[in-house]
TORZA-813381 format. One record per residue (C-alpha): residue number from 0; z negated, x negated, y. Coordinates in pm, 1 decimal. Layout:
REC     k          w          u          v
REC   NUM          Z          X          Y
...
***
This chain:
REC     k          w          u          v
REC     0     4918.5     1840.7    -8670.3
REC     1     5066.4     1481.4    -8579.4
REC     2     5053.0     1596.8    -8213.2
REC     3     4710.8     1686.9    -8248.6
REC     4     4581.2     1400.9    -8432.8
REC     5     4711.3     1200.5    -8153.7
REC     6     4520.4     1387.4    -7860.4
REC     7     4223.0     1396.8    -8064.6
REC     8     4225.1      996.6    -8085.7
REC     9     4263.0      973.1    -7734.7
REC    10     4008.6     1179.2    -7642.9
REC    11     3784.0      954.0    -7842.2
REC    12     3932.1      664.8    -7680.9
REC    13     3865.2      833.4    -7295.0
REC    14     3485.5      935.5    -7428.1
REC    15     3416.2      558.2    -7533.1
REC    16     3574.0      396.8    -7214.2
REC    17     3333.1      678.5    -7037.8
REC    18     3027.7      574.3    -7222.7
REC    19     3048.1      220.2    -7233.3
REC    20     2859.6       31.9    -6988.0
REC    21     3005.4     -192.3    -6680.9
REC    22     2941.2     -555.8    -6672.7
REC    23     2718.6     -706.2    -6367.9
REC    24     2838.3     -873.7    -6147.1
REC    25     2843.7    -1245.1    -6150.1
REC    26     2509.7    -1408.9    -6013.0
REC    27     2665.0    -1628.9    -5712.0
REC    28     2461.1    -1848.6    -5496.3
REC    29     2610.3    -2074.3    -5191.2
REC    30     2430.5    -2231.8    -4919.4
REC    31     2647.0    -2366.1    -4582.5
REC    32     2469.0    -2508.4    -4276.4
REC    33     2696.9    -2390.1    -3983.5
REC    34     2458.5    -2455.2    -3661.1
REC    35     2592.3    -2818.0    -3649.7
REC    36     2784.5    -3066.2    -3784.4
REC    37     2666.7    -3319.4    -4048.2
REC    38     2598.0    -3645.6    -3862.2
REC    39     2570.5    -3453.8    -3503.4
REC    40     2415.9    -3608.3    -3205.2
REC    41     2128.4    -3446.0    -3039.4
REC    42     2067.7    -3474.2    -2706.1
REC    43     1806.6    -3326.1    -2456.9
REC    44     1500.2    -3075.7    -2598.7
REC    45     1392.7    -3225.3    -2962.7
REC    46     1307.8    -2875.5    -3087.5
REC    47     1626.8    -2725.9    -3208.4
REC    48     1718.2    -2425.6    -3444.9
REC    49     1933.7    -2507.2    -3721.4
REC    50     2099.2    -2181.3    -3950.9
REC    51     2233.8    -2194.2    -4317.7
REC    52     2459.7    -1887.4    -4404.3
REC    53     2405.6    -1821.2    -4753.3
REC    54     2524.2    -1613.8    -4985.8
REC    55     2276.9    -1477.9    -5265.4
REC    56     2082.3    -1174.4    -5368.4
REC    57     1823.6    -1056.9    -5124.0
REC    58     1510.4    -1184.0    -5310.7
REC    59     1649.5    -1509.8    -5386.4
REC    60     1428.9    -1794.8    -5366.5
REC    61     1456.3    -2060.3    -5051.1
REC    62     1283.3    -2372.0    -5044.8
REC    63     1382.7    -2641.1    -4760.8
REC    64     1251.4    -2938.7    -4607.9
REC    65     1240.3    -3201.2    -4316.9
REC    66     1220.8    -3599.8    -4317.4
REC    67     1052.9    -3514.0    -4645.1
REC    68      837.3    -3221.9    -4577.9
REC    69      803.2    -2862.7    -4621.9
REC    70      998.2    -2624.8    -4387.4
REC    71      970.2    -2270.3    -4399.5
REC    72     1330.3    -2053.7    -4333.7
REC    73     1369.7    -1720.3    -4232.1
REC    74     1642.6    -1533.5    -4352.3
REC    75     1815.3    -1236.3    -4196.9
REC    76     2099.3    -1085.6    -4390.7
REC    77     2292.5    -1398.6    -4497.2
REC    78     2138.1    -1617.2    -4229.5
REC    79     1873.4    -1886.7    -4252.1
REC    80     1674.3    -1977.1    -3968.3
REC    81     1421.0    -2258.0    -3932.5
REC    82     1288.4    -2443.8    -3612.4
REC    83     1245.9    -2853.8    -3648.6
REC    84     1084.7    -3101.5    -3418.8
REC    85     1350.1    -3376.6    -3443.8
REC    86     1211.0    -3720.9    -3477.0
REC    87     1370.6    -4070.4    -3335.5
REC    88     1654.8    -4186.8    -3517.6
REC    89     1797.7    -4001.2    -3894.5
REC    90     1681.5    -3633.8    -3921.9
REC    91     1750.5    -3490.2    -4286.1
REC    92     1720.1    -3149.2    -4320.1
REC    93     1805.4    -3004.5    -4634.0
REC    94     1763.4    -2637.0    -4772.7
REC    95     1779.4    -2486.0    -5167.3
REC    96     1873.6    -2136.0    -5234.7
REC    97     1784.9    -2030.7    -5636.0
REC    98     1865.6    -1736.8    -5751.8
REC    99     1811.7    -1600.9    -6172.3
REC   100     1907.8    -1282.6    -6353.7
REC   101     1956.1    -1205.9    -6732.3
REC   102     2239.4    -1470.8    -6740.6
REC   103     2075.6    -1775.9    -6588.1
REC   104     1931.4    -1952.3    -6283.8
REC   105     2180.2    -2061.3    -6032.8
REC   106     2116.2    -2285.7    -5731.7
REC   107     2285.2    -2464.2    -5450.0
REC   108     2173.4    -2701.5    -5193.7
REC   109     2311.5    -2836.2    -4838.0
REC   110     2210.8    -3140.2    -4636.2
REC   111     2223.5    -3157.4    -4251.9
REC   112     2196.3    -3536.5    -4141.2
REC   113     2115.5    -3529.3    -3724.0
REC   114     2066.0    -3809.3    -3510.6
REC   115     1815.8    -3789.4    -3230.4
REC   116     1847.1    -4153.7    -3017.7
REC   117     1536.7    -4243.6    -2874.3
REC   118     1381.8    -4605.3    -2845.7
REC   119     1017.1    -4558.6    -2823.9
REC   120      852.1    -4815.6    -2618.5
REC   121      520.5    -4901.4    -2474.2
REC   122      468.0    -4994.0    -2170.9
REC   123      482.5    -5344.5    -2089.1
REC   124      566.7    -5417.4    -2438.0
REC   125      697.2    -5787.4    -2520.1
REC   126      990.3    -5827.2    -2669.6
REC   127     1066.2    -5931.8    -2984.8
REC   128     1363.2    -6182.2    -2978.9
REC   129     1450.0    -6436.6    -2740.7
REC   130     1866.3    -6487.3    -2757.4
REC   131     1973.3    -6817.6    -2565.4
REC   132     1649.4    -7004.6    -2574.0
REC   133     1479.5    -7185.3    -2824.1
REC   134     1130.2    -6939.6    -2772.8
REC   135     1011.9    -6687.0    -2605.9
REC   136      820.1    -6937.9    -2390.2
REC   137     1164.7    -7120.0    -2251.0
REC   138     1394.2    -7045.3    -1981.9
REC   139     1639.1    -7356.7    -1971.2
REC   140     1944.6    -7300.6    -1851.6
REC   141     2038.6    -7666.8    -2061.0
REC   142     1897.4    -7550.0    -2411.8
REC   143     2098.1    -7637.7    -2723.7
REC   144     2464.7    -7587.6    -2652.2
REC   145     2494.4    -7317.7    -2945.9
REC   146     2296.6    -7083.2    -2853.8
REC   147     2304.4    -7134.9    -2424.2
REC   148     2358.3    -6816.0    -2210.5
REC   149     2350.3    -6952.7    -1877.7
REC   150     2263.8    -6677.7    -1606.6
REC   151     2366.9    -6381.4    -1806.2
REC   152     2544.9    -6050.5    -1679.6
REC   153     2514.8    -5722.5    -1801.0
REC   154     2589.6    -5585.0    -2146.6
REC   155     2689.2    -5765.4    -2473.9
REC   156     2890.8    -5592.5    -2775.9
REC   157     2847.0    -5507.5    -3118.3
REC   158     3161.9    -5484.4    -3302.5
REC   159     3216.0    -5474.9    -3681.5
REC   160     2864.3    -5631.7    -3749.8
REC   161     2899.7    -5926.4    -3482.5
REC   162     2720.7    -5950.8    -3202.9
REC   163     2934.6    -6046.3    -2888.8
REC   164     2707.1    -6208.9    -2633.7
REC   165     2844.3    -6327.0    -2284.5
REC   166     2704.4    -6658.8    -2182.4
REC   167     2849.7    -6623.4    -1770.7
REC   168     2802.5    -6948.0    -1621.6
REC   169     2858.8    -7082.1    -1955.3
REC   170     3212.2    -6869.6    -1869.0
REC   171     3240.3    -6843.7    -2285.1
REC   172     3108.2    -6534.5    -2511.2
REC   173     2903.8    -6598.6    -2819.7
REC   174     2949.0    -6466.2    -3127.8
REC   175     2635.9    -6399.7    -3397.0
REC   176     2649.6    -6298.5    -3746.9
REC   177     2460.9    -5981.1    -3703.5
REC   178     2167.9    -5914.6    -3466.1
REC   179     1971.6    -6174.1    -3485.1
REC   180     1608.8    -6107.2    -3649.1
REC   181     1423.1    -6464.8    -3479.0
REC   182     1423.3    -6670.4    -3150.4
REC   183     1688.3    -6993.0    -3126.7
REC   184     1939.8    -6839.7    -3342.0
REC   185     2209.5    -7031.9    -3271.0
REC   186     2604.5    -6885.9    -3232.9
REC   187     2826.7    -6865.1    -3574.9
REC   188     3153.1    -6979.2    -3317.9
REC   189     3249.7    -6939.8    -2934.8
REC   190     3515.2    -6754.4    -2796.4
REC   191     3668.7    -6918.9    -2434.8
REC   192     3457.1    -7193.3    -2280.8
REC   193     3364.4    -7509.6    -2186.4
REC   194     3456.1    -7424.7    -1779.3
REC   195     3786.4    -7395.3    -1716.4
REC   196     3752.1    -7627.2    -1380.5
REC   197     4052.2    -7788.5    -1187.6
REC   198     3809.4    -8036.7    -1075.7
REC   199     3620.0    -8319.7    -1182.4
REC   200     3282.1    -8147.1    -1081.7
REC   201     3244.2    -7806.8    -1199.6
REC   202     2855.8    -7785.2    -1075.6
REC   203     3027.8    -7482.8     -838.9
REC   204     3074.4    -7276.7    -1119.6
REC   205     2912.3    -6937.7     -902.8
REC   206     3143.4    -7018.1     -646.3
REC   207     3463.5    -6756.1     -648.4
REC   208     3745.2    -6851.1     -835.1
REC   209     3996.1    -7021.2     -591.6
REC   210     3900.9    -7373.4     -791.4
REC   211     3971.3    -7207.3    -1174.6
REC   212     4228.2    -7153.9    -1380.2
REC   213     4278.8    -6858.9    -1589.2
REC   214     4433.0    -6734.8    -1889.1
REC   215     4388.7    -6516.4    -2222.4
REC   216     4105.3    -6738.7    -2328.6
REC   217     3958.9    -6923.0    -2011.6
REC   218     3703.2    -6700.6    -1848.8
REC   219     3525.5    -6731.1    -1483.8
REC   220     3203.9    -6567.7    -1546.7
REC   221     3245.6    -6281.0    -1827.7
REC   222     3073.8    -5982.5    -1681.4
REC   223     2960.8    -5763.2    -1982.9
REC   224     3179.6    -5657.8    -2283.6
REC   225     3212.2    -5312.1    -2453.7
REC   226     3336.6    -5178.6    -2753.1
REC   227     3726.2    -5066.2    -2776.8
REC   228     3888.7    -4963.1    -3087.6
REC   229     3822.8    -5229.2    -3326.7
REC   230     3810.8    -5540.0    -3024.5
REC   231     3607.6    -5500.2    -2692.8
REC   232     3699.2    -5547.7    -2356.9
REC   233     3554.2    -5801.2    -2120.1
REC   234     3518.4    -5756.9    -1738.3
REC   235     3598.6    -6110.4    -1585.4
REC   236     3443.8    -6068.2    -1285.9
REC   237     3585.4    -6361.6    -1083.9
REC   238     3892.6    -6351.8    -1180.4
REC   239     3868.7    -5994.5    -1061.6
REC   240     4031.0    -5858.7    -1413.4
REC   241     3964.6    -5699.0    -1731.3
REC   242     4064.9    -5858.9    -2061.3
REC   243     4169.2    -5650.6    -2361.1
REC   244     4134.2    -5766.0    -2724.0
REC   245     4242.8    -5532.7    -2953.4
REC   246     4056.9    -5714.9    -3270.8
REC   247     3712.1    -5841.3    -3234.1
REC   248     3724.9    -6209.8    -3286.2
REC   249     3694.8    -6358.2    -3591.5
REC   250     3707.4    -6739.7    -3507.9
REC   251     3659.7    -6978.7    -3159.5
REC   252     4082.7    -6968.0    -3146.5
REC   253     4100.9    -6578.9    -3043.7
REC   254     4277.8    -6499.6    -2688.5
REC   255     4300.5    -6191.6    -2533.3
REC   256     4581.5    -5956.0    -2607.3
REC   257     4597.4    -5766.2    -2264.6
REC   258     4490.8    -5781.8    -1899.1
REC   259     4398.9    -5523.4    -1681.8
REC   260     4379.1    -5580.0    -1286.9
REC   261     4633.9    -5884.5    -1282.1
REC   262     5018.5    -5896.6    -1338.9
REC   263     4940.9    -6216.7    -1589.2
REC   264     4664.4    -6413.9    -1762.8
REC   265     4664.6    -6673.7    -1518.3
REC   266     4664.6    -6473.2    -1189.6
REC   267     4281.5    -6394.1    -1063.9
REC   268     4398.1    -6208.9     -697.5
REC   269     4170.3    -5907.7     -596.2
REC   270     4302.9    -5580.4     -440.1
REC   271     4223.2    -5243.2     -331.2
REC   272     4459.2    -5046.2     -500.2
REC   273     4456.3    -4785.5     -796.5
REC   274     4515.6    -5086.6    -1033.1
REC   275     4380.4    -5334.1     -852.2
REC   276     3988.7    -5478.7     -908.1
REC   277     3713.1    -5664.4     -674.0
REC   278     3512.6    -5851.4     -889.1
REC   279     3469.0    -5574.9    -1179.7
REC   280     3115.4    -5605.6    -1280.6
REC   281     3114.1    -5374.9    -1542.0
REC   282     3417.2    -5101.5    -1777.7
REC   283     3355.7    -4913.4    -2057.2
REC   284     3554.5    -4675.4    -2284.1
REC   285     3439.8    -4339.3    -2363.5
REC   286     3642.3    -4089.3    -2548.4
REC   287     3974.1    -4271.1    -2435.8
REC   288     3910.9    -4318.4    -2079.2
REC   289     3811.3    -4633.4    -1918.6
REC   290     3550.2    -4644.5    -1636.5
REC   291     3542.4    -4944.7    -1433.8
REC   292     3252.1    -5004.4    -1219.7
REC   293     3483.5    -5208.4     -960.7
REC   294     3157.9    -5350.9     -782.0
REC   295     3297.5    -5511.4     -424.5
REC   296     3567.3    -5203.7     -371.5
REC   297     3257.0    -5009.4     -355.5
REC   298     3394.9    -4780.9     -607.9
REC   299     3413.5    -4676.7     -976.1
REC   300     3793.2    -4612.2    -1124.0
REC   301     3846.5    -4381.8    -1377.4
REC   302     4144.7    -4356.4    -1665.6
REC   303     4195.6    -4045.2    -1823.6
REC   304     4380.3    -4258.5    -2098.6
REC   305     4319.2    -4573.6    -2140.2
REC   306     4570.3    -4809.8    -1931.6
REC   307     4898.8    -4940.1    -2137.8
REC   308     4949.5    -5252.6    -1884.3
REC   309     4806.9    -5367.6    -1553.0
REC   310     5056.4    -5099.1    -1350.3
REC   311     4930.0    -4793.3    -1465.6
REC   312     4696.7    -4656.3    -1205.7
REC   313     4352.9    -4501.2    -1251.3
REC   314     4368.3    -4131.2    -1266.0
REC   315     3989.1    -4083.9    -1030.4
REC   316     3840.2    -4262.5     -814.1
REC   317     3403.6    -4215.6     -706.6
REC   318     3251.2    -4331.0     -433.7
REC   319     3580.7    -4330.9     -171.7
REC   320     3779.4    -4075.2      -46.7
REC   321     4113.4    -4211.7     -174.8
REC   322     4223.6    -4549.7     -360.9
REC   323     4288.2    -4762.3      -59.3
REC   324     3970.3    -4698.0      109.0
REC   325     3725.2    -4977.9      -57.4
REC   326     3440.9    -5002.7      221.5
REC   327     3068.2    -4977.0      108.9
REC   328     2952.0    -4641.1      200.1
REC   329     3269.9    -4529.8      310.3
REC   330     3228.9    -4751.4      615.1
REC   331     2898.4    -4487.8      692.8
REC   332     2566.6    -4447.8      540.9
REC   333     2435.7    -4331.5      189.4
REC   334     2508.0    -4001.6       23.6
REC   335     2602.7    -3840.7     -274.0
REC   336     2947.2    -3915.4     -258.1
REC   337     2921.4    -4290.1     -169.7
REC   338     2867.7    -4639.6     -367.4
REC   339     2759.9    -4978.9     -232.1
REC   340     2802.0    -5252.8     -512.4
REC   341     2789.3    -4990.5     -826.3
REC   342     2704.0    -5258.9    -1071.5
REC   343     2684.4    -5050.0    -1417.6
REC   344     2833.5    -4748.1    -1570.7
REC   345     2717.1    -4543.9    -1854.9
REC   346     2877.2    -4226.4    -2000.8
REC   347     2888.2    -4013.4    -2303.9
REC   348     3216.7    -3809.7    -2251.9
REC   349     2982.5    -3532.3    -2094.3
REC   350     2793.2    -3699.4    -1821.8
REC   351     2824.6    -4029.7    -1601.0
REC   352     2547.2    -4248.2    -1491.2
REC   353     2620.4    -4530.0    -1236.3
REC   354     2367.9    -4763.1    -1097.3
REC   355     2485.4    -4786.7     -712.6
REC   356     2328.9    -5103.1     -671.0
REC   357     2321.7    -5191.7     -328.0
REC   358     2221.2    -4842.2     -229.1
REC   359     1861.8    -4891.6     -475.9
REC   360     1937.5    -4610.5     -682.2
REC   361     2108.0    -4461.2     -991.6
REC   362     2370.3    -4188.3     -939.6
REC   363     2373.3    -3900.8    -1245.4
REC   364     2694.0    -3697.4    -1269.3
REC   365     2559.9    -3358.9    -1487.7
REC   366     2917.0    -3315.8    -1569.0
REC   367     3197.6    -3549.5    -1592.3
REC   368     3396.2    -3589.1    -1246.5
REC   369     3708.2    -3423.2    -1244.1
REC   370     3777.5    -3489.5     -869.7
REC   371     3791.9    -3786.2     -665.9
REC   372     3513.8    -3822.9     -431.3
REC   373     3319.5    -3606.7     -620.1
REC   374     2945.5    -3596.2     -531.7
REC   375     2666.1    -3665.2     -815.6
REC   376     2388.1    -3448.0     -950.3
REC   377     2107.3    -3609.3     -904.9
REC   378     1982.7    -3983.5     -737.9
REC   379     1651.9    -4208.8     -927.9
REC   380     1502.9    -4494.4     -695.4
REC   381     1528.6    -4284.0     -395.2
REC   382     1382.2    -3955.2     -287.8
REC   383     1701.6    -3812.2     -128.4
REC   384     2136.7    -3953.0     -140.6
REC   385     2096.7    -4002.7      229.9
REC   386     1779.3    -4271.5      222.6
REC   387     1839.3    -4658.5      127.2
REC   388     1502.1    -4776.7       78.6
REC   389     1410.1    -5094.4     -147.6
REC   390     1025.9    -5054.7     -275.0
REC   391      889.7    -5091.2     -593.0
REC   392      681.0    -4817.5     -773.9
REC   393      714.3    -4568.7    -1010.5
REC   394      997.8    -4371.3     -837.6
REC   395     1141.5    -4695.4     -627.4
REC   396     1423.1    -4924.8     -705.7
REC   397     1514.2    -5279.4     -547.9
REC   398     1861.8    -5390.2     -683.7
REC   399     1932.5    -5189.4     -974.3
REC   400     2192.1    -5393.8    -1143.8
REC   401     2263.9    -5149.5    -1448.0
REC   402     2180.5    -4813.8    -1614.8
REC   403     2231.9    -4750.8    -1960.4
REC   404     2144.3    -4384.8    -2174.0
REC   405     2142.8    -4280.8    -2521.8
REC   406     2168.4    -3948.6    -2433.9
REC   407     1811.3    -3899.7    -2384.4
REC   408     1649.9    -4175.9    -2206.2
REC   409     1736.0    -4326.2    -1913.4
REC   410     1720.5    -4726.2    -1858.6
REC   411     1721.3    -4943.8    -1513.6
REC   412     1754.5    -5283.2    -1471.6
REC   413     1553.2    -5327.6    -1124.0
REC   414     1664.2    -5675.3    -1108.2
REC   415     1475.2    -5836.8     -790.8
REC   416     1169.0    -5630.0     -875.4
REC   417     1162.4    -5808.2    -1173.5
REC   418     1146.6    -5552.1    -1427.7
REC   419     1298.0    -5241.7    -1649.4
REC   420     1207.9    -4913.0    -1585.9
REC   421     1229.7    -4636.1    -1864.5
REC   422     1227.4    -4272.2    -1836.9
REC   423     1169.7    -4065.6    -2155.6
REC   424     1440.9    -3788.7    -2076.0
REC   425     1696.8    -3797.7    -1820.6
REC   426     1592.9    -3712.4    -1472.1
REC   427     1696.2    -3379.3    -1343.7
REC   428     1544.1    -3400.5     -969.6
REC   429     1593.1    -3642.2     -726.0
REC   430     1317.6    -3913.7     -717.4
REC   431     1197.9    -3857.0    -1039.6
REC   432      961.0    -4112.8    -1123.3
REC   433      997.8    -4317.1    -1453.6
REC   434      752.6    -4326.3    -1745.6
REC   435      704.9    -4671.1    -1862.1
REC   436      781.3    -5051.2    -1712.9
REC   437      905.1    -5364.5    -1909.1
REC   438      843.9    -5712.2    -1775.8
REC   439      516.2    -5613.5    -1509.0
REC   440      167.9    -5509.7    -1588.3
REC   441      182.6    -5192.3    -1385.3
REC   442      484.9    -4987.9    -1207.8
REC   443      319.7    -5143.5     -822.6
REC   444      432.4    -5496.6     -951.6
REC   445      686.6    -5697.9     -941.6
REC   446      630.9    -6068.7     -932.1
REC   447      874.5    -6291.6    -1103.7
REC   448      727.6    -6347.9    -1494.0
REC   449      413.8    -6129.6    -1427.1
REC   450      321.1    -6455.3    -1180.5
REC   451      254.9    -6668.4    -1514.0
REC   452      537.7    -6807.5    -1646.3
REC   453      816.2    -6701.0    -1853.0
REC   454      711.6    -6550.2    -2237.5
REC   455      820.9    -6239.8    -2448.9
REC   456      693.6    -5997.4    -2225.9
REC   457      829.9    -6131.6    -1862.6
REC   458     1164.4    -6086.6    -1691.3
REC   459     1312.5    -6285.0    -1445.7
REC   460     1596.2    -6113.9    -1230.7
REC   461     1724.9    -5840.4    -1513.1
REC   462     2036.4    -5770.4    -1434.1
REC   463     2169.4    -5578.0    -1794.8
REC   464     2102.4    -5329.2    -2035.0
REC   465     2248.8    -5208.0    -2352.4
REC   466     2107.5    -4956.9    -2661.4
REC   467     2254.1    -5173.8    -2970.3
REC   468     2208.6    -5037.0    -3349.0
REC   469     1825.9    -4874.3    -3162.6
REC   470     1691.7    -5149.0    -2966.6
REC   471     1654.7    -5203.9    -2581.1
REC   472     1892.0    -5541.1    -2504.6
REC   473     1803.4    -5687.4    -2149.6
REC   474     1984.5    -5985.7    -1987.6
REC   475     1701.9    -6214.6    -1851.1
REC   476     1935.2    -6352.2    -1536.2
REC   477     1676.4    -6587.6    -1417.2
REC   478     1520.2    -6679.1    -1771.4
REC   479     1860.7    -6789.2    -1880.8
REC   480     1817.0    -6586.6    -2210.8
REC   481     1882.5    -6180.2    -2356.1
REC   482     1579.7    -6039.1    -2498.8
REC   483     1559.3    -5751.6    -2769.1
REC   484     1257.9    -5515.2    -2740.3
REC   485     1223.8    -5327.2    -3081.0
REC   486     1072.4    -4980.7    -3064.2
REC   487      695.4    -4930.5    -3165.1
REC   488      568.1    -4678.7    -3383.1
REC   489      534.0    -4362.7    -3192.5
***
């Protein structure tokens, strides 16, 4: 009886487990953008696809949205789909998945921050700030001593919120709080400077540098700086070296911490060699490596690492056949392997601009050299790599002292046709003509300050440009001053 009393309770207890009924599932809703990476720079088409895997039930509810506005996604199992038109600058894209059942309402959200760089410009445009002059309407080479950038090369650098400016024949770099907003700002402190002559008359000062001494804070005409670490370097030109500091400066007292191209601080000797420089116009320093646009060796050098000491030689070399050949042209005539005078250098890890001034022309690498010699892609300024023609017009080049690129425009510094040419995506076929001209009414002119006198939108002999925080920096050579061309609404 025991025996059956038992069974008989367990059978009740297997009939109620039977009958009773299973619990749902928990109601779980995620929502992961995996097509890129938060903060991702775009470069090339401006129509992209981004995708979202998700994880929620089929008819769950998707809302997203763009810069602010409605975008519809697609989804396709547990993938999200939507097609955006990418705008200048911050692109937010941002995408809710709800889902509700009997116990509740359940959502979850991702963001997807892109950056587009583009610097939309019109045509002829004038700038907007005059650095180095009291107004746009001055080009003395003797204005107030704070703010003077006598004959300025190339690029300046913005480090840690200062802006490093080099002032060439003032042999010095200034340093601004910030970028300034108005005309005649003048420097919060200098770094190097005045002239660091052996003689009693330094009116020489563009001579080369046998009448100069040198060390880790005397400079013979500062070429253009760049951004390293958290310092910039600084291509001396005529002392035919590159100086290192590894901490921005924070005061008129800073020195350099390394040199580059010379055993010491005070030695300014030139060489072709794999360490060796010609007065450097131009380095930069892109994922680790340093590119050196070594501008009288005919050549650019390239460090895979960047260089511990001035012994440590460069890893490529463009524009020779080997490291001890330094002869324009390779002692022959233009093609797509040779440099004459490569002034600038631009590259973001991927691809390597160089404009091969003395040839009229800008050299694109689609891919980043991995051999020396190596032959570019594709030649602006000139219809073919074996023609050396200076013209002006939309497709022409005279000296074109320096290309810069955000990845998706393309800027020249045509400096003796007076002007900077600007084309909206990078060129792809040889000869390509540009789309828009800065400093001339038209892309057939090129008369020094439009032919009436220097003002916001004239150049004199550019010889630099540089994309800072958006905005198109140009160094005004002639006009004694950099100007800052702010884009316009598109």
């Amino acid at each position: 009886m025991r025996r059956t009393t038992r069974s008989l309770a367990g059978l009740v207890l297997l009939v109620l487990a039977a009958c009773s009924t299973p619990e749902a599932p928990p109601l779980v809703v995620s929502v992961e953008f995996v097509s890129h990476a938060d903060g991702q720079v775009v470069t090339g088409d401006r129509t992209i696809e981004v995708r979202a895997n998700v994880k929620a039930p089929a008819d769950a509810q998707v809302t997203g949205s763009h810069n602010g506005a409605d975008l519809a996604f697609t989804r396709q199992g547990n993938v999200l789909r939507a097609t955006v038109e990418l705008a200048n600058h911050d692109n937010v894209i941002e995408v809710t998945v709800r889902a509700e059942d009997e116990s509740g309402v359940k959502t979850d959200k991702d963001t997807l921050t892109l950056h587009y760089p583009f610097v939309e410009l019109g045509s002829g445009q004038p700038a907007a700030v005059v650095i180095g002059q009291l107004s746009p309407e001055e080009a003395d080479p003797n204005a107030p001593e704070g703010m003077r950038v006598r004959e300025p090369y190339y690029r300046p650098a913005y480090v840690n919120g200062t802006l490093y400016v080099p002032d060439s024949n003032g042999h010095r770099i200034l340093a601004f709080d910030g970028i300034p907003e108005e005309s005649g700002v003048e420097a919060a402190f200098v770094v190097g400077g005045p002239a660091p002559c052996k003689v009693a008359d330094c009116s020489g000062a563009n001579e080369r540098p046998e009448n100069f001494a040198f060390d880790a804070d005397k400079f013979k005409d500062p070429g253009s700086l760049a951004a390293y670490g958290n310092g910039f370097i600084m291509t001396d030109t005529f002392a035919s070296r590159i100086l290192v500091f590894e901490q921005a400066p924070t005061d008129g007292t800073a020195k350099a911490d390394r040199v580059l191209g010379q055993p010491d601080f005070t030695s300014g000797v030139n060489g072709c060699a794999p360490n060796k420089f010609r007065f450097p116009d131009m380095a930069i320093v892109v994922d680790g490596k340093l590119i050196v646009a070594d501008t009288e060796n005919h050549r650019v050098l390239i460090w895979n690492q960047f260089p511990a000491n001035h012994n440590v030689p460069a890893d490529l070399v463009l524009g020779q056949s080997s490291f001890v050949s330094c002869e324009p042209d390779r002692g022959g005539q233009p093609d797509a392997n040779t440099l004459d005078n490569p002034q600038g250098v631009w590259s973001d890890g991927q691809r390597l601009i160089v404009a091969d001034a003395g040839n009229r022309r800008v050299l694109i690498w689609n891919a980043f050299p991995t051999q020396n010699g190596q032959p570019a892609d594709v030649v602006v300024g000139q219809g073919s790599f074996t023609t050396q023609v200076d013209d002006v017009g939309p497709s022409s080049l005279g000296w074109a002292a320096d290309a810069v690129s955000n990845g998706n425009q393309l800027f020249v510094a045509d400096e003796t046709n007076n002007r900077v040419m600007v084309w909206n995506s990078l060129p792809t076929t040889n000869g390509a003509p540009a789309d828009l001209v800065l400093g001339q009414d038209d892309m057939e002119s090129s008369v020094v300050n439009r032919g009436k006198g220097v003002g916001p939108d004239t150049l004199n002999q550019p010889d630099g440009v540089a994309i800072i925080e958006g905005k198109l920096f140009v160094a005004d050579w002639g006009n004694h001053r950099y100007v800052i061309y702010e884009p316009v609404a598109p």
